[in-house]
N, C-alpha and C positions, 0 to 999 in steps of 0.2 A: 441582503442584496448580493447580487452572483455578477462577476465584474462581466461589463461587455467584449464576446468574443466572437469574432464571426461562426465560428465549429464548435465549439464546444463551451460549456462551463466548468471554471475549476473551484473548487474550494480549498486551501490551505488548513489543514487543523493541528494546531499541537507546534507550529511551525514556530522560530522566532522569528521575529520583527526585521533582522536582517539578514535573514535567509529567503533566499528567489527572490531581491528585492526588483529585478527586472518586471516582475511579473504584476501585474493588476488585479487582483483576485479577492474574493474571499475571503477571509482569515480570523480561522475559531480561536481563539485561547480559553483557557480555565475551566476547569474538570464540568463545574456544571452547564456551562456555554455548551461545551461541547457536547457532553451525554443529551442536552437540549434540542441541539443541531441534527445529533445522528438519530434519535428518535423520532424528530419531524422527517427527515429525509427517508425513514424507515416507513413511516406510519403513512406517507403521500401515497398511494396506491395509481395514480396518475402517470402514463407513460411523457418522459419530457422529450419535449419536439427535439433538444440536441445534450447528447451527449451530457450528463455533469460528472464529471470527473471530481475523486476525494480525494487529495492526498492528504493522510495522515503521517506525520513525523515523529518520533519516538514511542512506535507505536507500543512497545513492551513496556516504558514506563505507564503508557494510557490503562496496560493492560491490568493493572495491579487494583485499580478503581472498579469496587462491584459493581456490575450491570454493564460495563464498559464491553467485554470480549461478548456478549448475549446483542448486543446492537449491534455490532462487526459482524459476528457471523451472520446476523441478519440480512443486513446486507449486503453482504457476498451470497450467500442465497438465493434472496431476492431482487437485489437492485438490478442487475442487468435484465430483468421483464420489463422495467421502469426506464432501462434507458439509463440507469446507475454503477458506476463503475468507484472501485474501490481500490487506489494504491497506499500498501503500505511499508515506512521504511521503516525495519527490525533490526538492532543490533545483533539480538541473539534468536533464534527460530528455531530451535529445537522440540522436540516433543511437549515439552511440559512449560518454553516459553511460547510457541505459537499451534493451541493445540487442532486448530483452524485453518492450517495450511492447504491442504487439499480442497478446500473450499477458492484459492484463488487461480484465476485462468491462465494464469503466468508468473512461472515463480524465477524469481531473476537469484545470484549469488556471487558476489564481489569476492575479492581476494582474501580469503581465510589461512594463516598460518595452517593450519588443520583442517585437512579435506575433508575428512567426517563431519565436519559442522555444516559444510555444502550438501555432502552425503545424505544426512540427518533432511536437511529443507528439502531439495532438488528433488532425490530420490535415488538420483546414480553421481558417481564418481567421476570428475575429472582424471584426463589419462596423468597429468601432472599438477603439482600445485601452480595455481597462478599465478601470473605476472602480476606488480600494478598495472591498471586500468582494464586487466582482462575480470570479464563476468562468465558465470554461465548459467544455463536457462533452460526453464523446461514448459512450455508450451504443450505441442500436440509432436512435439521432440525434444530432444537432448541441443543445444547447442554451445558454443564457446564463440565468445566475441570480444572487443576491445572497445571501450566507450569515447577512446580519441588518441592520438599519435599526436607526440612532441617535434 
């Protein structure tokens, strides 16, 4: 069941128990729950009347489990015909950890010691390394932004 939202549906997968505990959602745990979940949500060929929103959390540990990164790219692929949208949160997003990156409509990147590792996901260079809580982003452009002021 998909917690009640008036806009959207989210699903939680991979998340702990008391992470986004504000939220009412969802929420996958354990490798075969989940390769279960993202199969059906793959296999549904049905456009959903609102939004379901994935968010997947440690998505590079998921990634290690065969058949796991073949359902992801799936749907990133396909889900948005469906009405299926895919967030995921990656420690490491390089080439050979996220080999699928170009498949997402917006790639966000938190404050990295080493701008190449932004380089590497994003595609281009911040003009400086980040602050904390600065990101930056690559959409249908380049941007830089701050996720909140103290």
């Amino acid at each position: 069941m998909i917690a009640s939202n008036p806009y959207i549906d989210v699903s939680l997968v991979n998340a702990f128990e008391e992470d986004f505990t504000s939220l009412n959602v969802n929420r996958i745990n354990g490798i075969e729950e989940i390769k279960a979940f993202l199969k059906a949500e793959l296999d549904n060929k049905e456009k959903r009347s609102r939004p379901h929103v994935i968010v997947i959390d440690e998505c590079n540990v998921l990634s290690l489990t065969k058949g796991m990164d073949d359902l992801i790219k799936g749907l990133l692929a396909q889900g948005r015909h469906f009405n299926v949208y895919i967030i995921a949160i990656l420690q490491l997003a390089n080439k050979n950890d996220c080999s699928y990156k170009n498949l997402f409509n917006v790639r966000i990147s938190f404050r990295h010691l080493d701008t190449d590792l932004i380089t590497t996901f994003i595609g281009s260079k911040p003009d400086e390394i980040l602050k904390p809580r600065e990101f930056f982003m690559y959409d249908v452009d380049y941007r830089q932004g701050v996720t909140y002021t103290i």
